[in-house]
N, C-alpha and C positions, 0 to 999 in steps of 0.2 A: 792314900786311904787304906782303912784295913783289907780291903779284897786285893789291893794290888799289893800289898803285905804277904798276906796270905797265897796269892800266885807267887812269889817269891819264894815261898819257903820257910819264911820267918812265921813260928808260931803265935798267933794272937787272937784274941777273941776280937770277930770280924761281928759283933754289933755295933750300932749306932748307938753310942756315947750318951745323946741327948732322948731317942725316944726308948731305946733297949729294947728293944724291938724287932727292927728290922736288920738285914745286914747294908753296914755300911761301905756307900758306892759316894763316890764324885756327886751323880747326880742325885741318890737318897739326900744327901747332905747340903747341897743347895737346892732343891725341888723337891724330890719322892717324901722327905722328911715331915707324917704326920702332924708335928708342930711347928711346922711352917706353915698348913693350913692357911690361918687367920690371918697370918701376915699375906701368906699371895694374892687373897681377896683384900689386902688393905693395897697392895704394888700394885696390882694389874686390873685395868675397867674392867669390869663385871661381862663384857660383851666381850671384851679378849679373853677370855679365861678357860681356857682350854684345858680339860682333863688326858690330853691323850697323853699315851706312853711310849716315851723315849727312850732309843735303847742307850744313848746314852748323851753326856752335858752339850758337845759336840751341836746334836741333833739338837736339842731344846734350843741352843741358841740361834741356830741355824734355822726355825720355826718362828720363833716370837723376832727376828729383823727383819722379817718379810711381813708381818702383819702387826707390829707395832710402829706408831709415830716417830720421830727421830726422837723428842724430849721423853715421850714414853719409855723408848728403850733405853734413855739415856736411866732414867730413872731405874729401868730391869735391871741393869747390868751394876748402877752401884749398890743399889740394892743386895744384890748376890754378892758382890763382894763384901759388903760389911756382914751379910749373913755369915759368908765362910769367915772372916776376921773373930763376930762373935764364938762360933762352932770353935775356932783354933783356942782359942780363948778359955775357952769351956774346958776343953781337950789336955791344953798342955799349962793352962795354969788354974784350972779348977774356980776359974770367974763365972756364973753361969748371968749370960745376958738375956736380956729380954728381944727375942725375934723384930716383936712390932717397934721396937726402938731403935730396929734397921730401917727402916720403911721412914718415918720420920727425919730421922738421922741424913736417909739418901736426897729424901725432896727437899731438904732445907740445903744441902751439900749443893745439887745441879742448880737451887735456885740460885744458889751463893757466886757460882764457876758462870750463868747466867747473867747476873745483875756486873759480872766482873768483865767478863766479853764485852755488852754492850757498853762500861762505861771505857773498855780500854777503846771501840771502835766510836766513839763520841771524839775521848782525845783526840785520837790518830786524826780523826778529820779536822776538829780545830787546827793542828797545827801540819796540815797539808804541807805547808810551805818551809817546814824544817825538816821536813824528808830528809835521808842520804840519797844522792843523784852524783852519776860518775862526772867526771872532769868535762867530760862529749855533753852530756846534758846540761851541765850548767854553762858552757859557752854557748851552746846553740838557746842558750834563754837568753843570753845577754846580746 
């Protein structure tokens, strides 16, 4: 990110790309980020939605795995990656995406990895009995 840029040495202009605005951090850029706004109230229940402030991404995720669901944070977490994926996008090829089309993009994603788990653990029990089993297991079946 530009601040870890700029603790380097490397001169650059340390705002955020997308709102020009603030200085851009890790966690400006997937959290503090103004125009992520609408989309965090599209990712996260309304009753998780916590405004506190983190010192940094570290901490915010280390908060929202302790007080979200497991599918819920399933959802946090790709969510945030496609937002950074978007930002990277925006940054180094001048694509600018649309936030809330993270947010959709990630529910339709975990439902997808979802509906994929439970049909591979449907198989798996259909064919119980074509398991691998060592040489010791399958004699002591016969």
């Amino acid at each position: 990110m530009k601040l870890n840029l700029r603790r380097r040495g490397i001169n650059c202009d340390d705002k955020c790309p997308v709102c020009n605005n603030h200085k851009e951090s890790t966690l400006h850029a997937i959290w503090e980020c103004p125009k992520l706004k609408y989309a965090r109230r599209l990712w996260l229940p309304r009753s998780k939605l916590c405004m506190v402030h983190f010192p940094n991404a570290i901490d915010l995720f280390y908060f929202y795995s302790n007080l979200l669901s497991i599918d819920e944070l399933g959802i946090f977490c790709v969510t945030i990656w496609k937002v950074w994926g978007i930002r990277n996008e925006w940054v180094h090829k001048g694509k600018k995406g649309e936030v809330c089309e993270a947010v959709w993009w990630s529910r339709n994603y975990v439902d997808e990895l979802h509906r994929a788990r439970c049909k591979l653990s449907t198989d798996s029990r259909k064919n119980e009995g074509d398991r691998w089993r060592t040489t010791r297991a399958r004699k002591a079946e016969n």
